[in-house]
Backbone bond lengths (Angstrom), bond angles and torsions (degrees), N, CA, C in turn:
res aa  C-N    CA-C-N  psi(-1)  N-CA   C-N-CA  omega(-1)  CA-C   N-CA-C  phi
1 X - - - 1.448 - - 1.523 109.62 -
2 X 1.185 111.89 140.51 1.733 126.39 -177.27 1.212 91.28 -114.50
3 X 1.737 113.50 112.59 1.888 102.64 144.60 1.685 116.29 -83.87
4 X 1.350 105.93 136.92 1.378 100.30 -174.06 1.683 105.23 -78.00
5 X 1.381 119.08 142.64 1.437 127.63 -174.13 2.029 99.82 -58.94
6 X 1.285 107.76 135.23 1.818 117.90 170.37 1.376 105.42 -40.35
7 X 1.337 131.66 -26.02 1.285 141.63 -175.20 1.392 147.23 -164.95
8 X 1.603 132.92 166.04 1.749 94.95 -178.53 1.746 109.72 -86.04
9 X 0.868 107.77 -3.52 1.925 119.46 158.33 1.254 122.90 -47.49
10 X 1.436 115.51 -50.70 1.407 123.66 172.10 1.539 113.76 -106.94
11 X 1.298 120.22 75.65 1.703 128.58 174.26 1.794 110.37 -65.91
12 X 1.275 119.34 -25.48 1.391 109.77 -165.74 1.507 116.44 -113.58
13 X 0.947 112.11 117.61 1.701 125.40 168.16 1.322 128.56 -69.03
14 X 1.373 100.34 123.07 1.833 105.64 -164.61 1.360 106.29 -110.89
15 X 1.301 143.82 130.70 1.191 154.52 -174.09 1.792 115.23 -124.98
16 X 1.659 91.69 138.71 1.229 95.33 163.45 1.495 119.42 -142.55
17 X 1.145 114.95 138.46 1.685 114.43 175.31 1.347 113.25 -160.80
18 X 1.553 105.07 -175.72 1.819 112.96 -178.01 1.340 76.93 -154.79
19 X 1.416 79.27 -166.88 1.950 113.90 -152.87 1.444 111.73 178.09
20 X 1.709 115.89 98.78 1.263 96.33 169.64 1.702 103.45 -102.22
21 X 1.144 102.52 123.98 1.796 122.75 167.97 1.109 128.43 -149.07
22 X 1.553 116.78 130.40 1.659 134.60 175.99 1.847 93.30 -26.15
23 X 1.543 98.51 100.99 2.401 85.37 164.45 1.600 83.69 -130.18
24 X 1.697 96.67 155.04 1.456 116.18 -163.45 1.707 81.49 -136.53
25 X 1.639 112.70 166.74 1.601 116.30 172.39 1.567 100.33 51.10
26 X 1.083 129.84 69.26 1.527 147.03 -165.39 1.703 97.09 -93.42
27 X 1.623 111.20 -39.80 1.588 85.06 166.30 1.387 137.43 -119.79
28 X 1.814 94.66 25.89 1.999 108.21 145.75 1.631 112.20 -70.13
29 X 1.459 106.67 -34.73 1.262 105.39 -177.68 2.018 120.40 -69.90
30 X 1.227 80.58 -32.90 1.868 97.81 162.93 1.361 129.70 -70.34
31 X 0.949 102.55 -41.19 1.838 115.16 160.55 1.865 121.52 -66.22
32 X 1.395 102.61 -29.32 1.509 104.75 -171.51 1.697 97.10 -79.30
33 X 1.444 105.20 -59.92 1.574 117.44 -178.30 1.590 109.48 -62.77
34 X 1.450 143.09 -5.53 0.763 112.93 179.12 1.685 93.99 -107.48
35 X 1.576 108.55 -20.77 1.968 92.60 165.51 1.204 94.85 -74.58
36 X 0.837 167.62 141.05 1.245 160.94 101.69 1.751 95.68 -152.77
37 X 0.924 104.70 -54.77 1.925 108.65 170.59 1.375 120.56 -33.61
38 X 1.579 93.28 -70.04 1.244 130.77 -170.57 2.156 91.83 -44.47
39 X 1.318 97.44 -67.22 1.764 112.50 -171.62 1.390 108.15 -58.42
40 X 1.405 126.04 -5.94 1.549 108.32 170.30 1.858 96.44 -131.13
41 X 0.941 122.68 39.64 1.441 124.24 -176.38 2.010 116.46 23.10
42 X 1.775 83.88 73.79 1.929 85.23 175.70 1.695 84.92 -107.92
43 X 1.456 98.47 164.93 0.932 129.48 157.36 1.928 129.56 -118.47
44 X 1.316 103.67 139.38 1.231 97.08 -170.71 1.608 111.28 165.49
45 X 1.442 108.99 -138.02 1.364 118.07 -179.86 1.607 94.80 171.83
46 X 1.921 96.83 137.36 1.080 121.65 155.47 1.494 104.78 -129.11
47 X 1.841 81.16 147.69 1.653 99.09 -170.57 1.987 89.11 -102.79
48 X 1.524 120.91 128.82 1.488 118.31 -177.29 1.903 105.12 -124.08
49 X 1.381 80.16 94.55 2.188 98.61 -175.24 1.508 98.93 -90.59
50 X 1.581 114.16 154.55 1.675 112.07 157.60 1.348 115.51 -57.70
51 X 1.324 133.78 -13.75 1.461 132.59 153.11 1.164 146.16 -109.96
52 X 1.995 90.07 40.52 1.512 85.65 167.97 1.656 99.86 123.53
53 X 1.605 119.93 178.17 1.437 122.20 -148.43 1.691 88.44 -129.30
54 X 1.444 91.62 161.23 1.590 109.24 160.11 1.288 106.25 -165.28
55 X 1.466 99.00 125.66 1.806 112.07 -176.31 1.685 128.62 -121.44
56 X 0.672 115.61 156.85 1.799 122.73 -179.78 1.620 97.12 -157.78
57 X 1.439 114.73 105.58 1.673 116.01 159.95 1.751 102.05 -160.34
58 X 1.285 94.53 167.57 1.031 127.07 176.50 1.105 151.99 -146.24
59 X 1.683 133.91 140.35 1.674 113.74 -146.10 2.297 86.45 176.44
60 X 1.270 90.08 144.34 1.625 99.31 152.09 1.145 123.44 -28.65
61 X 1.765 128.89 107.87 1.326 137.38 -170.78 1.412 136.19 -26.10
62 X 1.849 87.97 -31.71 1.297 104.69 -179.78 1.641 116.41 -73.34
63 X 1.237 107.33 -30.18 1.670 118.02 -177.04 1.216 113.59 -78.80
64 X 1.784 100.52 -46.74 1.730 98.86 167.88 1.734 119.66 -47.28
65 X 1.256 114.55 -54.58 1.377 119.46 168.64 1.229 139.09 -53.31
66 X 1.672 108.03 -15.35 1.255 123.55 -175.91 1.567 89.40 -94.51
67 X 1.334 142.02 -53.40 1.121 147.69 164.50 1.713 118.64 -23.00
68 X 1.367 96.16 -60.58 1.582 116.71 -179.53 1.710 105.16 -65.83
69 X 1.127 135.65 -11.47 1.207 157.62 157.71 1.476 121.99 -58.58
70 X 1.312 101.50 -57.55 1.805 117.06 -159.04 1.511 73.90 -103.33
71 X 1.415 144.34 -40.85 1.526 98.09 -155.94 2.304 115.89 -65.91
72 X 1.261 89.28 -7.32 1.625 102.26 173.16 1.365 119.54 -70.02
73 X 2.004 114.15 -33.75 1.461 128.40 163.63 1.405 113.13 -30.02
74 X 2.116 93.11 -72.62 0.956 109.11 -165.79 1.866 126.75 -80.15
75 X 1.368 120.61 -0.46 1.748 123.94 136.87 1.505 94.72 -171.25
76 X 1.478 90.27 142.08 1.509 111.20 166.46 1.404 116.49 -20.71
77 X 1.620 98.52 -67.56 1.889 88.72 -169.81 1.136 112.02 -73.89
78 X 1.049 138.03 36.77 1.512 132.10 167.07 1.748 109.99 -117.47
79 X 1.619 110.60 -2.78 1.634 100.16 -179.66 1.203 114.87 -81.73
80 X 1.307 111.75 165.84 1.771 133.88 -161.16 1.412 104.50 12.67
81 X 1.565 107.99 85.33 1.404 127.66 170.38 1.686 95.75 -90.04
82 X 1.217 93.19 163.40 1.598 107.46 -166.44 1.646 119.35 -124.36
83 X 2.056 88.31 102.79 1.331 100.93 -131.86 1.945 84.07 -93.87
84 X 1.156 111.99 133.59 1.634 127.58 176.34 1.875 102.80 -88.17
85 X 1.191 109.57 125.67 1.596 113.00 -158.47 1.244 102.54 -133.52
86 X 1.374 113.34 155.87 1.334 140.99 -179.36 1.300 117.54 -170.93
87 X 1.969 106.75 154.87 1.497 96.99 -160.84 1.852 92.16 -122.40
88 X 1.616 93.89 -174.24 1.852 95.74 -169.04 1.590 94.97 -163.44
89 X 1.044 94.50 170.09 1.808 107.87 176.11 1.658 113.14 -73.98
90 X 1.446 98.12 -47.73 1.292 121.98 -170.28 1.907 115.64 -119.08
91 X 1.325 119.48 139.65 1.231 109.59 157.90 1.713 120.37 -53.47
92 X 1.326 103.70 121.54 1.713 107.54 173.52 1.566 125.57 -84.88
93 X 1.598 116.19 21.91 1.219 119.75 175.63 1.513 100.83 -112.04
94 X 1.486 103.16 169.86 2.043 104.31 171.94 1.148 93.47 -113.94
95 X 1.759 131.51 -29.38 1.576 114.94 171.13 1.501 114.67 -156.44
96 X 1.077 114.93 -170.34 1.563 126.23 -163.12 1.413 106.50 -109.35
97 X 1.460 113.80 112.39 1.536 98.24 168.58 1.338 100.87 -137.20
98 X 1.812 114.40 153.06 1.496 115.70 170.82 1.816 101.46 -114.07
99 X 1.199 132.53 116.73 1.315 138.97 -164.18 1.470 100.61 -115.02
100 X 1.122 98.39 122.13 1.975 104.13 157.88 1.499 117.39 -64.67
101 X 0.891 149.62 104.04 1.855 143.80 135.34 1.485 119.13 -85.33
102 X 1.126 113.55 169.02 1.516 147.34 164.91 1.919 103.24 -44.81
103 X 1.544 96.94 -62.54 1.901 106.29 -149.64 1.261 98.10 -130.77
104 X 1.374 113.22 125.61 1.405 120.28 177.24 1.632 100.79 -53.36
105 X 1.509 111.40 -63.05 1.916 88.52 164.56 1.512 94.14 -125.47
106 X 1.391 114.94 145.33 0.832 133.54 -167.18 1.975 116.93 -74.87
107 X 1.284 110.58 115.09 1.490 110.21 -167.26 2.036 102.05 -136.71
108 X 1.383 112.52 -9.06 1.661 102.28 160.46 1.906 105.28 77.72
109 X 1.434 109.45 -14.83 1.611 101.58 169.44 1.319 114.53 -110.29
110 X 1.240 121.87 114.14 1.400 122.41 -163.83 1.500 87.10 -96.95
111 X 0.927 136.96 9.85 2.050 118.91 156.30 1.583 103.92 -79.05
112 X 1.063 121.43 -22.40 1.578 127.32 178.93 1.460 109.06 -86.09
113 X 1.640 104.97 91.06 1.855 105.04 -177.98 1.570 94.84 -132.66
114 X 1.256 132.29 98.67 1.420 148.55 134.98 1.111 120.62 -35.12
115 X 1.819 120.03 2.73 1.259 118.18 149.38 1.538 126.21 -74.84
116 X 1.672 113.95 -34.51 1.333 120.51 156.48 1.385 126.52 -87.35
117 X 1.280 117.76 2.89 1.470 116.98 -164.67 1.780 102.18 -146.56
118 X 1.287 115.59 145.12 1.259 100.59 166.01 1.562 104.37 -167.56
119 X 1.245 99.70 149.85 1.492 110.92 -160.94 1.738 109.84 -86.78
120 X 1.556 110.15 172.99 1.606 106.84 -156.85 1.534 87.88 -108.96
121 X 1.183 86.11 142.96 1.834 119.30 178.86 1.379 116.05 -90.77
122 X 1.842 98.47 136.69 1.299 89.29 -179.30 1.998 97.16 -104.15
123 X 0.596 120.56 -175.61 1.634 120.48 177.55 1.750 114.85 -110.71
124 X 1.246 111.32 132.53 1.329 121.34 -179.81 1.854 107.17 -17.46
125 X 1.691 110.32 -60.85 1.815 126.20 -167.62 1.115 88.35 -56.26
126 X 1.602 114.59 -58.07 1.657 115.37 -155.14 1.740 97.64 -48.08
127 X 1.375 96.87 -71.20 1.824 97.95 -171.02 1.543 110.64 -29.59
128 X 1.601 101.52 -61.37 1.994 88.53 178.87 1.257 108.05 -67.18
129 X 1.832 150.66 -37.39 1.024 110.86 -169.93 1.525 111.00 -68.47
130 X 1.438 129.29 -9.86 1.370 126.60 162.59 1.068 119.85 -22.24
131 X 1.766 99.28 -76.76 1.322 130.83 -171.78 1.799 106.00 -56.09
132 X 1.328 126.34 -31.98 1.139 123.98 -164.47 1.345 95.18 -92.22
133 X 1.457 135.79 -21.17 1.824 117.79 -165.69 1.741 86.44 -99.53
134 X 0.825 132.69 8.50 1.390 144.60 -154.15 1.434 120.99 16.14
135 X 1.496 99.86 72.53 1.641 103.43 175.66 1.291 133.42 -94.45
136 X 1.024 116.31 172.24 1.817 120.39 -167.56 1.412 106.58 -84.75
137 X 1.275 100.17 97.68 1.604 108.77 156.81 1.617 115.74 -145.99
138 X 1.133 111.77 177.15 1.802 121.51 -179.49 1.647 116.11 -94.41
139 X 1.025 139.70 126.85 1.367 130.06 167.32 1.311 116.10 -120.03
140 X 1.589 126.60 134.66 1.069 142.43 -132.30 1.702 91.11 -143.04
141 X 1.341 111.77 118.04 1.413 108.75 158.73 1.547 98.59 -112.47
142 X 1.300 84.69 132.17 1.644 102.98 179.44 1.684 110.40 -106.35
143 X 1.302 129.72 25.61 1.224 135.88 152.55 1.711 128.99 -64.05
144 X 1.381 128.42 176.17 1.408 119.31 164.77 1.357 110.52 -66.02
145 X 1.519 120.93 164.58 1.578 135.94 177.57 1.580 100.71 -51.85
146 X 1.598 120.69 -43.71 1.608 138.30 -173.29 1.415 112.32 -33.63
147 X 1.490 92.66 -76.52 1.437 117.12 177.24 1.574 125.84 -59.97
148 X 1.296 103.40 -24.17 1.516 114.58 152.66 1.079 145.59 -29.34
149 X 1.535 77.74 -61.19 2.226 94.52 -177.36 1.246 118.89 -101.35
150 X 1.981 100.97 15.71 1.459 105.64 168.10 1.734 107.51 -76.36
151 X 1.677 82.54 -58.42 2.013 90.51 168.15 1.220 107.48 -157.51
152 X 1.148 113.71 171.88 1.478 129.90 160.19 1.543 140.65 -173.47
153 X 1.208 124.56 -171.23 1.863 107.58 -169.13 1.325 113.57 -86.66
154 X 1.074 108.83 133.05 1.711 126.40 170.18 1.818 122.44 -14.49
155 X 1.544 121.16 66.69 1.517 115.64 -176.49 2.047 95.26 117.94
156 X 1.119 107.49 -4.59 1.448 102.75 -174.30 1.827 109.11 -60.45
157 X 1.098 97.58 157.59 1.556 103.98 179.93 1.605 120.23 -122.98
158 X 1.458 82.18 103.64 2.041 128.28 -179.34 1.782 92.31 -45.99
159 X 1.579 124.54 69.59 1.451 123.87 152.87 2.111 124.75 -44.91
160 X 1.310 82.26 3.34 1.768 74.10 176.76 1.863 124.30 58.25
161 X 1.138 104.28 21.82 1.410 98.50 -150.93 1.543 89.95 -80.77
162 X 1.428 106.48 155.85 1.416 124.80 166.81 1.620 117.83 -90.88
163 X 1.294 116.24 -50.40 0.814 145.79 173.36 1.720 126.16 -113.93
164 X 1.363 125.66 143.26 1.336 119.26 154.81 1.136 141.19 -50.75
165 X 1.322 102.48 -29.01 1.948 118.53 169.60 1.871 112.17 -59.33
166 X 1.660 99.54 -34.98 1.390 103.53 -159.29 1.811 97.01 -78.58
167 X 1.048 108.28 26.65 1.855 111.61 -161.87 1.552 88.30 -82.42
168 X 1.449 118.62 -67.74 1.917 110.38 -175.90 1.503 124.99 -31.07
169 X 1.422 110.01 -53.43 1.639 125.59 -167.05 1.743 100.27 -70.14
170 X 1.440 118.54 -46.93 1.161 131.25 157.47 1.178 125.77 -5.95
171 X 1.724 97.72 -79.34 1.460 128.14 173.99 1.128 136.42 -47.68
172 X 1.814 94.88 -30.93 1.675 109.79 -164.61 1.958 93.00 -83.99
173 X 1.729 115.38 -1.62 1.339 99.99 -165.10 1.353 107.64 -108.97
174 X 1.615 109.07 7.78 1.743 109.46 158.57 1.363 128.30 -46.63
175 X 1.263 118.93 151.06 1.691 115.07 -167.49 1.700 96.46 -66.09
176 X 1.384 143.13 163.82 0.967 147.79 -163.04 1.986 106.44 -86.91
177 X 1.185 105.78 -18.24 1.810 113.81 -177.10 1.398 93.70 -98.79
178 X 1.858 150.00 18.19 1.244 127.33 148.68 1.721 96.98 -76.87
179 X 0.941 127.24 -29.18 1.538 127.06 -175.88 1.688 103.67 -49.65
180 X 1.288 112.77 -53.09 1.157 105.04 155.59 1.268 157.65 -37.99
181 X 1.280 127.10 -46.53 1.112 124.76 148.49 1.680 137.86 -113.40
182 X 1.389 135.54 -171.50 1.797 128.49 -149.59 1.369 87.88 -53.59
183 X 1.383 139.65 151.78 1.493 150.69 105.97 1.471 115.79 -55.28
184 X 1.285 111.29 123.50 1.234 127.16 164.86 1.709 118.43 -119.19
185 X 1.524 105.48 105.07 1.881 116.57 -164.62 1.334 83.43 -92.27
186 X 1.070 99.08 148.41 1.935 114.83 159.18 1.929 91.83 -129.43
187 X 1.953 104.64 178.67 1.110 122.20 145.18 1.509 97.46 -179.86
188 X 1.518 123.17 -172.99 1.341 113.80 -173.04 1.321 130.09 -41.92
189 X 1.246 120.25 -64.96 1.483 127.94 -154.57 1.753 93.14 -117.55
190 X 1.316 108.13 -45.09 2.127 91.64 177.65 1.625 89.45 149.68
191 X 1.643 118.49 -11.71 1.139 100.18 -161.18 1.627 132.50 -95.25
192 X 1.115 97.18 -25.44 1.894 114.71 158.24 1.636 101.53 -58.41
193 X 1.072 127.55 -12.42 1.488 110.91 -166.00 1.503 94.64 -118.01
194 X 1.314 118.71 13.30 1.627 112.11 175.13 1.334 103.19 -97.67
195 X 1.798 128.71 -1.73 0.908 156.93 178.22 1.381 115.23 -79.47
196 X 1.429 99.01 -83.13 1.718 126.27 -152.66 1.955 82.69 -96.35
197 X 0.969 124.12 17.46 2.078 110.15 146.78 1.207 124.25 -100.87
198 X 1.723 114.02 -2.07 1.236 132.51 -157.36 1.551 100.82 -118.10
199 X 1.293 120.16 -23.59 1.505 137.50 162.36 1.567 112.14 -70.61
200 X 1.772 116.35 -50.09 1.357 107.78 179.77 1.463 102.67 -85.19
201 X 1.205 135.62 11.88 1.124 114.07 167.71 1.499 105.34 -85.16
202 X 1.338 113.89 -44.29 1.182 127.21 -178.72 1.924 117.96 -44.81
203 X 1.553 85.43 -48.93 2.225 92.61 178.89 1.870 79.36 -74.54
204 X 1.280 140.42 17.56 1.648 92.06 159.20 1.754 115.46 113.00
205 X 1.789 106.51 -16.13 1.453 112.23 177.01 1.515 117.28 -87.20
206 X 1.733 95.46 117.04 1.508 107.82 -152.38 1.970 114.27 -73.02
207 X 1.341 99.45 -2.85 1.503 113.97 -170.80 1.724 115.09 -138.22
208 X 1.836 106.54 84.58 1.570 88.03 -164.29 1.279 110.41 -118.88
209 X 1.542 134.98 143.50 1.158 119.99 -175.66 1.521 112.69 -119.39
210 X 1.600 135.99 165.12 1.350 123.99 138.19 1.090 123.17 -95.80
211 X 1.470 126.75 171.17 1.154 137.67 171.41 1.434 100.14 -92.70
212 X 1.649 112.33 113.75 1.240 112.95 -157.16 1.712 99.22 -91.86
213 X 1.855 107.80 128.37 1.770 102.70 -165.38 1.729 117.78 82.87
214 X 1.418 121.47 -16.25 1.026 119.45 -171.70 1.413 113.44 58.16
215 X 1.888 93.55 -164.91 1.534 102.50 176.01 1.579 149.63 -25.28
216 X 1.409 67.17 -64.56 1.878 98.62 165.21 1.255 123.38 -58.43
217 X 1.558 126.09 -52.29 1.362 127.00 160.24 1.805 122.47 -47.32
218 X 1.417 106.96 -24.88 1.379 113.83 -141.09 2.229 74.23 -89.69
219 X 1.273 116.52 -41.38 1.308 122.14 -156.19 1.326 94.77 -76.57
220 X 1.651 124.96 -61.67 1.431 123.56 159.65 1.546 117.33 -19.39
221 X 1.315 130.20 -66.65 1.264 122.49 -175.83 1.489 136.12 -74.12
222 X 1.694 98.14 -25.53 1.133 102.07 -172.62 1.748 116.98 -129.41
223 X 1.752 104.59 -12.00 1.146 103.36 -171.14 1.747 123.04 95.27
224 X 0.975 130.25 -159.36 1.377 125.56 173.90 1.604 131.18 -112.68
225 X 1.116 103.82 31.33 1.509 123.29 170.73 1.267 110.35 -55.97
226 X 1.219 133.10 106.57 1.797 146.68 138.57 1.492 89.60 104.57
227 X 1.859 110.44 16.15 1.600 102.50 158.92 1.580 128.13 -119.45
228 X 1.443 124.06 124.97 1.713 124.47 -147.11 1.606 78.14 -115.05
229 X 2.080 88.88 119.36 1.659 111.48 173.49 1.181 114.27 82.63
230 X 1.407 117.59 -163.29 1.190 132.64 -145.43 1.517 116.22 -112.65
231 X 1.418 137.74 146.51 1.229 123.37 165.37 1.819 134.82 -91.73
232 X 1.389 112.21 116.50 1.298 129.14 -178.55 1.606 95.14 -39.25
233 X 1.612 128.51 140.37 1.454 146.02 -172.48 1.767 105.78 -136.55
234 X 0.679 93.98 111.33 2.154 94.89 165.12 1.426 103.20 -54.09
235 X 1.234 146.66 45.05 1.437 125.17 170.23 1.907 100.03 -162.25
236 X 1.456 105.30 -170.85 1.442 108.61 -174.11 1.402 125.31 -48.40
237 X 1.396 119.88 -19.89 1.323 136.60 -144.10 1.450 91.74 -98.40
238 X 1.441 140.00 1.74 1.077 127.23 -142.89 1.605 134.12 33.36
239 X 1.279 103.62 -86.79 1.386 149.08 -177.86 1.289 127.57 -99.22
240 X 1.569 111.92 129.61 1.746 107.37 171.13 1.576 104.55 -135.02
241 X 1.396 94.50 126.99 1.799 114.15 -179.32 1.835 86.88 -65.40
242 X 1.801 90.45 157.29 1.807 119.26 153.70 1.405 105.05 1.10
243 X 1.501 105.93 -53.04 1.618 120.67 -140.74 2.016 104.16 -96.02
244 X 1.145 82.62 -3.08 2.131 94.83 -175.50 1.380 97.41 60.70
245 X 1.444 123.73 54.60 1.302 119.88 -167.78 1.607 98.81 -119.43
246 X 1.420 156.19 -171.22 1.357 133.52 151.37 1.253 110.19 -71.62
247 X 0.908 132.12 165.91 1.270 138.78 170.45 1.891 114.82 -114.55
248 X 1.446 120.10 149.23 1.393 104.38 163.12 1.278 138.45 -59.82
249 X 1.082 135.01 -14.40 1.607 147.16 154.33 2.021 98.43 -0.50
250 X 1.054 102.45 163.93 1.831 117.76 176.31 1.367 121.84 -168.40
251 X 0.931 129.95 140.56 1.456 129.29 151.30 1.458 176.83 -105.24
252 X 1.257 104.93 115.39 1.692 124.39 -135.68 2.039 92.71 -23.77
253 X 1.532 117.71 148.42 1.073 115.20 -165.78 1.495 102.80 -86.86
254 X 1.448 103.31 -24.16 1.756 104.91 170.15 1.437 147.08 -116.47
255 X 1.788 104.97 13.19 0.864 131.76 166.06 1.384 126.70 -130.59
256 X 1.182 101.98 2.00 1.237 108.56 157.86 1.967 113.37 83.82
257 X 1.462 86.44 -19.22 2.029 83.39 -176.50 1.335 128.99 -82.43
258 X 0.960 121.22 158.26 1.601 122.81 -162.64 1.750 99.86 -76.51
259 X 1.263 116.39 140.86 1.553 128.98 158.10 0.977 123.58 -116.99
260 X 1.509 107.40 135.39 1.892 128.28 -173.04 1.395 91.38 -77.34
261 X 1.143 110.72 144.35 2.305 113.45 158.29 1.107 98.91 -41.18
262 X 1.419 148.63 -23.76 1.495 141.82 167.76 1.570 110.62 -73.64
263 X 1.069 128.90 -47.99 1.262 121.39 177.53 1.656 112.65 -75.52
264 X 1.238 129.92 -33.24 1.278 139.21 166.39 1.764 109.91 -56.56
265 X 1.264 107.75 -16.92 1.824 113.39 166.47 1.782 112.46 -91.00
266 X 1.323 106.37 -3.06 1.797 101.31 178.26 1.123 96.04 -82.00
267 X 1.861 88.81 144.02 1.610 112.95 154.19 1.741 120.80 -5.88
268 X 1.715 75.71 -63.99 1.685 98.44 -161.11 1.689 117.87 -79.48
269 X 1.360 104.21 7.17 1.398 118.58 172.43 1.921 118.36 -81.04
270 X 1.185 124.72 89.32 1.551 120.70 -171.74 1.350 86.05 -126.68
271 X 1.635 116.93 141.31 1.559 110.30 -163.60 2.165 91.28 -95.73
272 X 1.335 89.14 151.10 1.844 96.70 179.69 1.651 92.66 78.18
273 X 1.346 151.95 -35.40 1.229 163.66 -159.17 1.582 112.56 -83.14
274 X 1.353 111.38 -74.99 1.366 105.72 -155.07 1.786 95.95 -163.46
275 X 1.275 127.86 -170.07 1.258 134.98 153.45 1.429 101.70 -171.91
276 X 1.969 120.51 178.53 1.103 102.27 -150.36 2.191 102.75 -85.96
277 X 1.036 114.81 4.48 1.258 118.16 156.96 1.096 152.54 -128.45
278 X 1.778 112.12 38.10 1.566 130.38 91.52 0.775 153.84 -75.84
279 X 1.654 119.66 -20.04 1.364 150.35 158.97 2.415 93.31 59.90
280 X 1.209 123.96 38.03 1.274 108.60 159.58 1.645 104.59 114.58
281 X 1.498 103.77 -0.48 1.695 110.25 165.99 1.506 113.25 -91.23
282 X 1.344 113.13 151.18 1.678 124.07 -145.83 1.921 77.97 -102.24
283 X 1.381 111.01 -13.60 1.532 85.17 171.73 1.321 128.02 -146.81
284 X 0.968 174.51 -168.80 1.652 172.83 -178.13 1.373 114.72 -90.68
């Protein structure tokens, strides 16, 4: 299947997905996917773990699809993965890599495997009709602090995280009455939270949900209802508004963090210089 691009402005198709599945011969599987890249000019990166995939690339619809095709060739559990899309002017990668690791995302507790276990989803509608009957629950973005203050959902709770690892210790410092009622995790694409729902179940939270598809799914279906700003992206584009459109967002030239058009109005914003969180330090 070819989706045809919204326009001739936006020619390139951006994909994102995972996959947790039993893969064995991790670098036949690295060799196939990275000819296979290479032969239809995508750009991107796949991460190839014994449990499974995580991807971000991009390329002409036709290649993406041809891609989304062969990754089923090359093992069973990887066919008709369910690829979350967006389009651009330009490819937002500089190159193609297929990398072996340990952890589809990396979290350091190997009792936490979402290959045998996996936590219950809430669905993009469900979450807004949540948000719309306005009921009592907790929402938890389990992303970095970064990606945070690009955007996020209406009442969500800013964990500070530095890292993904730091998500357990985190967790354990919720007031003791979110245990009480539904948890609702988000993060970009769905895949930190196939993780960290399997952790709060574990500290003890009796009601846990994902955001099924994450961000991206959640904007696809429904748009930006009960979500303030923009969404943080792993690639050139920074940022993608409601609309999976780019957004103005940028990034500080020496610290590397993303800026809202609000932060791009501080003082402390001089481009190559400073922004307001380095404010004039040469490093992060």
């Amino acid at each position: 299947m070819i989706l045809e691009p919204p326009n001739a402005e936006l020619p390139i198709l951006n994909v994102a997905t995972y996959c947790f599945a039993e893969l064995k011969d991790l670098e036949r599987i690295q060799e196939l996917l990275h000819r296979k890249g290479i032969e239809r000019g995508i750009k991107g990166s796949f991460l190839v773990t014994p449990e499974g995939i995580n991807v971000m690339i991009a390329g002409l619809p036709e290649d993406i699809w041809e891609m989304h095709r062969y990754l089923g060739e090359v093992d069973p559990g990887l066919k008709d993965l369910d690829f979350k899309l967006s389009w651009s002017k330009n490819i937002p990668f500089r190159r193609y890599l297929v990398k072996i690791k340990d952890e589809v995302i990396k979290l350091g507790l190997p009792e936490i495997q979402p290959l045998k276990e996996h936590g219950d989803a809430i669905t993009p509608e469900n979450l807004k009709k949540w948000y719309d009957e306005g009921r009592d629950f907790t929402v938890l973005d389990t992303r970095n602090d970064y990606e945070v203050r690009v955007g996020t959902f209406k009442n969500a709770i800013d964990m500070k995280l530095k890292n993904f690892t730091d998500f357990p210790a985190k967790l354990e410092e919720l007031p003791a009455e979110t245990k009480k009622k539904p948890l609702v995790m988000f993060c970009t694409g769905g895949v930190r939270c196939e993780r960290a729902s399997l952790v709060a179940r574990n500290q003890g939270f009796e009601e846990v949900y994902q955001l099924e598809g994450g961000i991206l799914r959640y904007f696809e279906k429904v748009g930006g209802d009960h979500y303030d700003g923009d969404c943080f992206v792993f690639d050139y584009r920074v940022a993608l508004t409601p609309k999976l459109e780019e957004s103005d967002a940028v990034l500080c030239f020496v610290c590397g963090d993303p800026l809202t058009v609000e932060d791009q109005k501080s003082e402390f914003y001089q481009p190559l210089v400073s922004c307001p969180y380095c404010k004039g330090s040469t490093t992060k």
